[in-house]
VOGU-3710 file (C-alpha; in Angstrom, 3 decimals, decimal comma):
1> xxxxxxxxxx> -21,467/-12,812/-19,680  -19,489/-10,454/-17,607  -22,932/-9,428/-15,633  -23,492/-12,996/-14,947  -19,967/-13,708/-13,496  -20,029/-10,650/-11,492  -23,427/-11,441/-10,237  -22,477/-14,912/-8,960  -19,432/-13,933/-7,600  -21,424/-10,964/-5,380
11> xxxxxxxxxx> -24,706/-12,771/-4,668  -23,828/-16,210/-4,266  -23,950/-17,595/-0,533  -20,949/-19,912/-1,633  -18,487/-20,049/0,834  -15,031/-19,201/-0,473  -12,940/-19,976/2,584  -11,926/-23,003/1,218  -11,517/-22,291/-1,917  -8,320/-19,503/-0,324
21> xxxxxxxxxx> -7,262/-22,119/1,957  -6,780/-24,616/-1,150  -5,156/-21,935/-3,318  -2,946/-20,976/-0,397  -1,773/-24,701/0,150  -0,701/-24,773/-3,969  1,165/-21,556/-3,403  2,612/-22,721/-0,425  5,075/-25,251/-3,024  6,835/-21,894/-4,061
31> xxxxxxxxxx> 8,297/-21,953/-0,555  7,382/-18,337/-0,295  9,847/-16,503/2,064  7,375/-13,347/2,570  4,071/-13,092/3,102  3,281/-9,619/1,340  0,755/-7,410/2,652  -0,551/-4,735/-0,482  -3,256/-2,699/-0,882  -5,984/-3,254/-2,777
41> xxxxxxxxxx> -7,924/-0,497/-5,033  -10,587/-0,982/-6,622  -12,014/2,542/-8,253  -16,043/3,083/-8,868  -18,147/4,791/-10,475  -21,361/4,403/-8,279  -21,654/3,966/-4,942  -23,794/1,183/-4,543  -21,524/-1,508/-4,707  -20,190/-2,579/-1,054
51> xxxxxxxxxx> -17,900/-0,465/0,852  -17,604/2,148/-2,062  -16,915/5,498/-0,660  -14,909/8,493/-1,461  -12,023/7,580/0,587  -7,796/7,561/0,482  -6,164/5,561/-1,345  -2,324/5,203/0,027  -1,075/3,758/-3,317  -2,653/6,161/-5,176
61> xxxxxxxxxx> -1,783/9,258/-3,359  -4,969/11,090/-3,533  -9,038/10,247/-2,792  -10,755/8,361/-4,769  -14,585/6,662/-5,169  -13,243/3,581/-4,643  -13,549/0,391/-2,713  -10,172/-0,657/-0,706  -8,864/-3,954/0,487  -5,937/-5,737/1,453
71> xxxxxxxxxx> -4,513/-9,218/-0,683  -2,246/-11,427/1,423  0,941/-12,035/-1,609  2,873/-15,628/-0,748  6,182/-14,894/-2,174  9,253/-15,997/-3,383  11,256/-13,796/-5,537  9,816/-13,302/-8,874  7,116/-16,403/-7,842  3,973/-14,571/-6,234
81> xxxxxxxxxx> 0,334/-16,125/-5,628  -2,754/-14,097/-3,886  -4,107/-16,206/-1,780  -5,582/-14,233/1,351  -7,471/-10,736/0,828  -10,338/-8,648/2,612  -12,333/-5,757/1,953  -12,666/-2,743/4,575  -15,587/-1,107/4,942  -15,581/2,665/5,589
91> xxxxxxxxxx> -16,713/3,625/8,723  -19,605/6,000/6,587  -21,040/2,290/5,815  -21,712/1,569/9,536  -24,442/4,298/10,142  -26,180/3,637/6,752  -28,940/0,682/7,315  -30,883/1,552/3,686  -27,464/1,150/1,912  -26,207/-2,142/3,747
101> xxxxxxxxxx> -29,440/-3,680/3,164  -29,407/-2,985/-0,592  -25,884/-3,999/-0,953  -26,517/-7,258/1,359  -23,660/-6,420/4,168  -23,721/-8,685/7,241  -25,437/-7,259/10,373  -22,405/-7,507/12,379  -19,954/-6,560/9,366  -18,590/-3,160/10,602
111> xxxxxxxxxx> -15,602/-1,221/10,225  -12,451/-2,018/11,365  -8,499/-0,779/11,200  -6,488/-1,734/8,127  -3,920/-3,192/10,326  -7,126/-5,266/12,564  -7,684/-7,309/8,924  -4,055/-7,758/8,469  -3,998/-9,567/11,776  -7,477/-11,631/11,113
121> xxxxxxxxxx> -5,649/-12,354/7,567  -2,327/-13,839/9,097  -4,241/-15,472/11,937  -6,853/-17,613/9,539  -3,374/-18,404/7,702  -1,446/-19,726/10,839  -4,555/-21,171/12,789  -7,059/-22,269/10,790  -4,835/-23,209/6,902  -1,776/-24,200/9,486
131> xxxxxxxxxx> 0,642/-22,616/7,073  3,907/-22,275/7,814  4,669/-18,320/8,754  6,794/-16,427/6,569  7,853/-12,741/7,618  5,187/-10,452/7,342  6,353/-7,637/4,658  4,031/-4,752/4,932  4,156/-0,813/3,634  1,951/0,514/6,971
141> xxxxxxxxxx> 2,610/4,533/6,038  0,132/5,922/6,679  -2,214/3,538/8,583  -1,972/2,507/12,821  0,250/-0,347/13,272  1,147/-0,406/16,907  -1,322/-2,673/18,001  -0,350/-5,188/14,619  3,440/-4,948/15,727  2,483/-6,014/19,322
151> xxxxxxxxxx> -0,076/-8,710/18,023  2,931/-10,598/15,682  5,211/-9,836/17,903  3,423/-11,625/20,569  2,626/-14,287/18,585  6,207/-14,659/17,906  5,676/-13,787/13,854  8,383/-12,628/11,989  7,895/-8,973/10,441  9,449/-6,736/8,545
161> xxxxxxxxxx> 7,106/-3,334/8,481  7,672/0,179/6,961  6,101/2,752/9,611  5,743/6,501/9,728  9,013/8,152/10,225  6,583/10,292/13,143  5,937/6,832/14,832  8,193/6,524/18,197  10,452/3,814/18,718  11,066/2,515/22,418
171> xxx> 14,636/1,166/23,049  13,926/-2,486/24,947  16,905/-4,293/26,913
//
């Protein structure tokens, strides 16, 4: 049974988007008052199964076979709901047209920043689910977030977003 679910869930050509918009509307009656950014780990064995690789893991502290993501958390004190998340696929993934093809990746699915699928996350929220914006609470040590910070920031989205303690801070008037 557990082969079969896993199988429809991977090779299905359902679409899901509104299946995360509809979740995300429910959640969106806990009044969340962050939208929670949090990494996503899922370890492996193999390395067939889509955007595997032996790659770090920032909440686990170390490498690991594994295939990472990000989940979007709506949140309001102990009341938390998933309702966004994407997968990131290692840039070893783009060069590899025998392994894409197996595992059934997109032609124009390629890799791109953490912080590049935070934004597309928190835009498809805003724009397309037109859900209210909470503050943005992410844990960014050890990824690039300058060009997130300038994208919510010039989209006038709150943030709140742990950085590097090496990343330099400009004074503005």
């Amino acid at each position: 049974m557990d082969q079969c679910l896993q199988q429809f869930v991977n090779q299905s050509p359902w679409r899901w988007d509104g299946v995360r918009n509809a979740l995300a509307a429910r959640a969106s009656a806990i009044r969340p008052r962050a939208w929670i950014i949090d990494e996503a780990v899922f370890p492996k064995n193999g390395r067939s199964s889509v955007g595997v690789a032996r790659q770090y893991a920032t909440s686990a502290g170390r490498i690991l076979n594994c295939q990472l993501g990000l989940a979007v958390i709506m949140a309001n004190g102990a009341d938390r709901c998933v309702v966004n998340w994407r997968l990131a696929l290692p840039r070893s993934w783009d060069d590899d047209p025998e392994r894409r093809a197996r595992a059934r990746v997109p032609g124009p699915e390629r890799h791109r920043p953490l912080w590049r699928h935070v934004f597309d996350a928190v835009n498809e929220m805003t724009d397309e689910w037109s859900l209210r914006p909470a503050p943005v609470v992410w844990d960014s040590v050890g990824h690039e977030v300058r060009p997130l910070l300038r994208g919510l920031a010039g989209r006038g989205l709150p943030y709140l977003v742990r950085v590097s303690e090496h990343l330099p801070v400009l004074q503005t008037r």
